[in-house]
C-alpha positions as CSV (number, residue, x, y, z in Angstrom):
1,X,-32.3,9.9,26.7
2,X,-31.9,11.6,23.8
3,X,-29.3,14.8,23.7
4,X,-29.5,18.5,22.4
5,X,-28.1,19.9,19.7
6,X,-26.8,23.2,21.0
7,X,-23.6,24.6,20.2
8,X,-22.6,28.4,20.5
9,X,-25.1,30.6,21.4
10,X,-25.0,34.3,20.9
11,X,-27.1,36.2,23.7
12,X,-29.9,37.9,22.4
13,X,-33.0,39.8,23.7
14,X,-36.3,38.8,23.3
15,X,-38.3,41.1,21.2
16,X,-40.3,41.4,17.5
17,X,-36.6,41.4,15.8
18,X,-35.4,38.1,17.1
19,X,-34.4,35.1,14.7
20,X,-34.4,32.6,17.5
21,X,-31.6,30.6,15.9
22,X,-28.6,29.7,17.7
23,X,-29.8,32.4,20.8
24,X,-29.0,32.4,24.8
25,X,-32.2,34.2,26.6
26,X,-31.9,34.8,30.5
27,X,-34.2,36.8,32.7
28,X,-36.8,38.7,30.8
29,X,-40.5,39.1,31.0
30,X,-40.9,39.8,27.5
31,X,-44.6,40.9,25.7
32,X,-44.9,39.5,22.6
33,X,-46.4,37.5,19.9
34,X,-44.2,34.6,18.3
35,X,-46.1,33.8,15.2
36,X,-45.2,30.8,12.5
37,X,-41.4,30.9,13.7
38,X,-39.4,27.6,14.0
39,X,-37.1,28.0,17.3
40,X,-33.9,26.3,16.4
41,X,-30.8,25.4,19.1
42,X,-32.0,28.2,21.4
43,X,-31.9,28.3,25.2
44,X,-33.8,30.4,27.6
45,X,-33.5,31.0,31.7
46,X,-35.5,32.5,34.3
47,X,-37.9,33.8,31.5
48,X,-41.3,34.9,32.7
49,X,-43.6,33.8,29.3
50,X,-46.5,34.9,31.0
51,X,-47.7,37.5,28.5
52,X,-46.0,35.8,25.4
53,X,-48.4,34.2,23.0
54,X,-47.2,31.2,20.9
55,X,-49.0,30.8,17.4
56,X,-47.9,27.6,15.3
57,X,-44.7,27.9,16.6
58,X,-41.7,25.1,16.1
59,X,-39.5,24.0,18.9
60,X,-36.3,22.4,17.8
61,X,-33.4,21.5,20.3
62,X,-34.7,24.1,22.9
63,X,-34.0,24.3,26.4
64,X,-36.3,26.0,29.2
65,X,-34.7,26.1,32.3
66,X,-36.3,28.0,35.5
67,X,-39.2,29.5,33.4
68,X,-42.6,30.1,33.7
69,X,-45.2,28.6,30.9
70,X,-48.7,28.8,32.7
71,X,-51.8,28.7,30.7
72,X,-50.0,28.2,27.6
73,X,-51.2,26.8,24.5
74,X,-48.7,24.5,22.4
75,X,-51.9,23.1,20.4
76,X,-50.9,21.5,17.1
77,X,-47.4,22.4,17.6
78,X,-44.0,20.6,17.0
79,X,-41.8,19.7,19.4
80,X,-38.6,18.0,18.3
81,X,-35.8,17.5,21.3
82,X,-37.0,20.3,23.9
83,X,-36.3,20.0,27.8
84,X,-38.3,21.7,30.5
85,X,-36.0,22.3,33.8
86,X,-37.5,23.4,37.3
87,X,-40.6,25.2,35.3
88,X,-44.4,25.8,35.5
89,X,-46.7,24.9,33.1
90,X,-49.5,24.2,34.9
91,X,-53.0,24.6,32.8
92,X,-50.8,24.8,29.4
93,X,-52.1,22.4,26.2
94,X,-50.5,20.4,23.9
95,X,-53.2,19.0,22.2
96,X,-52.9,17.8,18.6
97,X,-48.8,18.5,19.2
98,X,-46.7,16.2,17.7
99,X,-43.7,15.4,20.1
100,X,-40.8,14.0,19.4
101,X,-38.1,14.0,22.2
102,X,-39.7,16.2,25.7
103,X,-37.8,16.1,28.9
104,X,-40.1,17.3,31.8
105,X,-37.5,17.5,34.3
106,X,-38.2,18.6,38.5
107,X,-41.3,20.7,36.7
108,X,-45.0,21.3,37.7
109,X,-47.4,20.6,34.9
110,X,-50.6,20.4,36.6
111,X,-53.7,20.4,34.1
112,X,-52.2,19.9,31.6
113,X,-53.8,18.9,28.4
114,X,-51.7,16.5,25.9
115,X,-55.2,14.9,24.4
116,X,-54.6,13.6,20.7
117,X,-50.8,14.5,20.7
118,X,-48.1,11.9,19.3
119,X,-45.5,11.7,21.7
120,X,-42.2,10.0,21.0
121,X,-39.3,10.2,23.2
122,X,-41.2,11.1,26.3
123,X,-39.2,11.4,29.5
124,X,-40.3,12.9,32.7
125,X,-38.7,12.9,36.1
126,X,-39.6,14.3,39.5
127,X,-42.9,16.1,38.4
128,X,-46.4,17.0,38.7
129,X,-48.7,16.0,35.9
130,X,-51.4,16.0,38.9
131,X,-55.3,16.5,36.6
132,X,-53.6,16.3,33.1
133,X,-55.5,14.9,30.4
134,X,-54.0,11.7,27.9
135,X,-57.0,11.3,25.6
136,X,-56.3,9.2,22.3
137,X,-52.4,9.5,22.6
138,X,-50.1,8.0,20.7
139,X,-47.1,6.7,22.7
140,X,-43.7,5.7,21.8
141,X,-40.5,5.4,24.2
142,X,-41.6,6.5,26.7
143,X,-40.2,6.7,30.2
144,X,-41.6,8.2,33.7
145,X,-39.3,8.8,36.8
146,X,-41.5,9.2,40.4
147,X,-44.2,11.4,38.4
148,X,-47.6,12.8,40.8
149,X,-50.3,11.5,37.5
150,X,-52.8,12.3,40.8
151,X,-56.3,12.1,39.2
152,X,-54.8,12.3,35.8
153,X,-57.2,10.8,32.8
154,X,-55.3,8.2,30.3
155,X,-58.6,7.2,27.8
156,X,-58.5,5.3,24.3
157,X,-54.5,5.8,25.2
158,X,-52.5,2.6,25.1
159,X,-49.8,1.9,27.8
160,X,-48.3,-1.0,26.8
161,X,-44.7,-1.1,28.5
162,X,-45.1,1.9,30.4
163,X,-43.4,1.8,33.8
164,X,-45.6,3.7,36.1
165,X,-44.0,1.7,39.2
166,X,-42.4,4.4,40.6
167,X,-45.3,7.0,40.4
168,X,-48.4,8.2,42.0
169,X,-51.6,7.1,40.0
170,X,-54.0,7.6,42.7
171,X,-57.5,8.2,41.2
172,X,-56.5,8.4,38.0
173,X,-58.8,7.3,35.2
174,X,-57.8,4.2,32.8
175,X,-60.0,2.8,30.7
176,X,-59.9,-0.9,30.0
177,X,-58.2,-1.6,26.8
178,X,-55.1,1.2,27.3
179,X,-53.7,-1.0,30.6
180,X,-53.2,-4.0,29.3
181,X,-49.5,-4.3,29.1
182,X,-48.7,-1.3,31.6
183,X,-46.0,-1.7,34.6
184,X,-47.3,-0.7,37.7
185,X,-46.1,-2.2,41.1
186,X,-48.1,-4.3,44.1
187,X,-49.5,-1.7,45.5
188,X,-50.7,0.2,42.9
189,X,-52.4,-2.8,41.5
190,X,-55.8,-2.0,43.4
191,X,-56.4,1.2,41.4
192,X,-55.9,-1.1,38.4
193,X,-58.2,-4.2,39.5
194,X,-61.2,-2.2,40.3
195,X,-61.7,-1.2,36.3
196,X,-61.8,-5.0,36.1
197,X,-65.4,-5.0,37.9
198,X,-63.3,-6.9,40.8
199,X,-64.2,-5.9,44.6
200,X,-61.9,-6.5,47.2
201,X,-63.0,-8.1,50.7
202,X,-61.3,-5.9,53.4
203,X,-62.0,-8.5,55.7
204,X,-60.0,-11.2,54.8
């Protein structure tokens, strides 16, 4: 697991003005546009991004931590070292992003869209990525902790060495080629066989 690189952090408030270097943001709900702006060693809390627009934005050593990051779109954005505590993101995209080092930590990411993203680093724990889309991923290190994947898509997305033992892949779509090589347990293996053309007899 890799570790942030926050030190001090002066408390600022979130507004047109704001460097977002080295800054501590707690409970706003903030309206605003944060255009071509590398976030650097920044933390925010209990902040309500709801009407906050991200536009090829960089995230470098950030923290979210009890925010809310619905319908938000991360498309062709960096990520470098950034951890996501006890939020929502459901229906937010990171397509095209370019990850390297995400925590999703006790978060709800329900449709969510990561399709063509490079994704390095990748830890999630105790999470919902219930509907969420992995279409021609590129996966490195990565790790996942009892994760929902409930009907989540993984296509032209290899899995080689991905443990998925201890999480829910019910109806998810695999395709044939991106398995090979993934970890799953006993009794997740029948979601697995059936892309194999293989039909089980209930009787026996």
């Amino acid at each position: 697991m890799f570790k942030l690189k926050i030190k001090y952090l002066d408390d600022d408030i979130l507004n047109d003005n704001t460097d977002f270097n080295n800054k501590s943001y707690h409970d706003e709900s903030p309206t605003l546009t944060i255009n071509d702006v590398k976030i650097d060693e920044c933390s925010f809390k209990k902040i309500d991004f709801t009407n906050v627009n991200f536009i090829d934005t960089e995230f470098i050593d950030v923290e979210f931590v009890d925010c809310i990051l619905t319908n938000k779109c991360f498309d062709n954005m960096i990520f470098t070292r950034c951890i996501f505590k006890n939020c929502k993101l459901l229906g937010s995209t990171f397509c095209d992003a370019d990850i390297n080092g995400m925590n999703l930590d006790n978060s709800i990411c329900s449709y969510c869209n990561f399709s063509g993203s490079k994704i390095k680093d990748f830890y999630v724990n105790d999470s919902k990525l219930d509907d969420n889309s992995f279409i021609e991923c590129e996966f490195n290190k990565t790790y996942f902790d009892n994760v929902d994947f409930t009907k989540s898509e993984f296509v032209n997305t290899k899995l080689k060495d991905i443990n998925f033992s201890s999480c829910n892949i019910s109806n998810c779509d695999f395709d044939v080629h991106g398995i090979k090589g993934m970890i799953i347990n006993r009794f997740q293996s029948e979601n697995i066989v059936r892309l194999l053309g293989i039909k089980f007899d209930d009787q026996l």
